[in-house]
C-alpha positions in Angstrom: 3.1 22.0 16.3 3.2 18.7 14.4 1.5 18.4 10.9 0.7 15.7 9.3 0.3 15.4 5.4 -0.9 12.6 3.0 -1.4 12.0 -0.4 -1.8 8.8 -2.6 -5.9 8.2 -2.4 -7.9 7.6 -4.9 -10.2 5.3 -7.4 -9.0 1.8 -7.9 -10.6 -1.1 -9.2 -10.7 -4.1 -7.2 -7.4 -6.3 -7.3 -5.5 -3.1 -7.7 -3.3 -1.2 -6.3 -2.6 2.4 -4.4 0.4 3.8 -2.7 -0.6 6.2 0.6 2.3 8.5 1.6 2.8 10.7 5.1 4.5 13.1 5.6 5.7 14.8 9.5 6.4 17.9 9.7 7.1 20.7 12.7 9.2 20.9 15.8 10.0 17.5 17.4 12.6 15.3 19.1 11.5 12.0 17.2 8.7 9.9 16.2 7.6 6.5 17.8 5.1 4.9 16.2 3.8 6.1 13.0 0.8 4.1 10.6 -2.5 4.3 9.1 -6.5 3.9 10.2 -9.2 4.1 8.2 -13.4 4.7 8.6 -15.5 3.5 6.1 -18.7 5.5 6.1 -21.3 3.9 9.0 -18.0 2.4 10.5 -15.8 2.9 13.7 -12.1 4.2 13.1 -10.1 1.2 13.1 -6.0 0.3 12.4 -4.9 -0.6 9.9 -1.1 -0.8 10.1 1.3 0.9 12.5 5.3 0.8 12.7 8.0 1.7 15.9 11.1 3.6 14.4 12.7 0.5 15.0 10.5 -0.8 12.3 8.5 -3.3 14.4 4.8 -3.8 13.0 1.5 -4.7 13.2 -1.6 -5.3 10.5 -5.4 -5.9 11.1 -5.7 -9.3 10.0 -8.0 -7.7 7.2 -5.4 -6.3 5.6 -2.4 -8.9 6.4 -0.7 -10.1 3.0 -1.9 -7.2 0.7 -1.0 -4.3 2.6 2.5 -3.2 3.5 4.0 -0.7 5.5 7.1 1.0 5.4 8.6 4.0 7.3 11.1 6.6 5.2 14.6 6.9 5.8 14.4 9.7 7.5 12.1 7.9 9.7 9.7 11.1 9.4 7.8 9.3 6.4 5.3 6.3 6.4 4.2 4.6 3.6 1.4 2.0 3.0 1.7 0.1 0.0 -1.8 -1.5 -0.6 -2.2 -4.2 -3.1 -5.2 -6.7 -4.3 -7.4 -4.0 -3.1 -11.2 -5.2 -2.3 -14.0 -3.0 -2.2 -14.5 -3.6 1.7 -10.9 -1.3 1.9 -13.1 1.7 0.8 -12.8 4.2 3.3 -11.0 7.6 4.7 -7.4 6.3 5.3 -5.8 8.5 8.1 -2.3 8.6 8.9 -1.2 9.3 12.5 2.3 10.0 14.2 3.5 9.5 17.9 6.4 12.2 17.9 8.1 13.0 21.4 7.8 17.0 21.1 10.1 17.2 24.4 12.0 14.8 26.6 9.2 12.4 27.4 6.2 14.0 26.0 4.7 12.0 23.8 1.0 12.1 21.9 -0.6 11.4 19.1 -1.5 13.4 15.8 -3.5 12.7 13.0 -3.5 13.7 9.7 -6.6 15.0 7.8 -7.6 12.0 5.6 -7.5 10.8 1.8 -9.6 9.1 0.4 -9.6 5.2 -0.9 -12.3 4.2 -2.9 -12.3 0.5 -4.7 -15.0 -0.2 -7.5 -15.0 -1.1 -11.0 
């Protein structure tokens, strides 16, 4: 069993900035793609960034230029460093991992959720 754990939510006024964190944990070969979604409340889950373990990428174009991401050294962290934060970012940012559990079996997790809220 894979678990997935974040941290790093919070209040932030807008043009701030928030650092989200995930950790993998559990019983696995290696992990493909790891990243970030988000639902804001009345909203559809959508991405928000992903990166391959061999640190290839890809941003909504909502979040391109403020929001990096940003995989650990021991490839089994992902970090999303979010800056000039707009009110529109508030939402339940979720962190999932692709890890291949055995030769060739591959599929996703997610973790539970933090929360990102962006007001003054």
């Amino acid at each position: 069993q894979v678990q997935l754990v974040e941290s790093g939510g919070g209040l932030v006024q807008p043009g701030g900035s928030l650092r989200l964190s995930c950790a993998a944990s559990g019983t696995m070969l290696s992990i493909y793609w790891m990243g970030w979604y988000r639902q804001a409340p009345g909203k559809q889950r959508e991405l928000v960034a992903v990166i391959s373990s061999s640190g290839r990428t890809n941003y909504a174009d909502s979040v391109k230029g403020r929001f990096t991401i940003v995989r650990g050294n021991a490839k089994d962290m992902v970090y999303l460093e979010m800056n000039s934060l707009k009110p529109e970012d508030t939402a339940v940012y979720y962190c999932i991992a692709d890890p291949e559990i055995t030769k060739g079996s591959v599929r996703r997790y997610w973790g539970q959720g933090t929360q990102v809220t962006v007001s003054s």
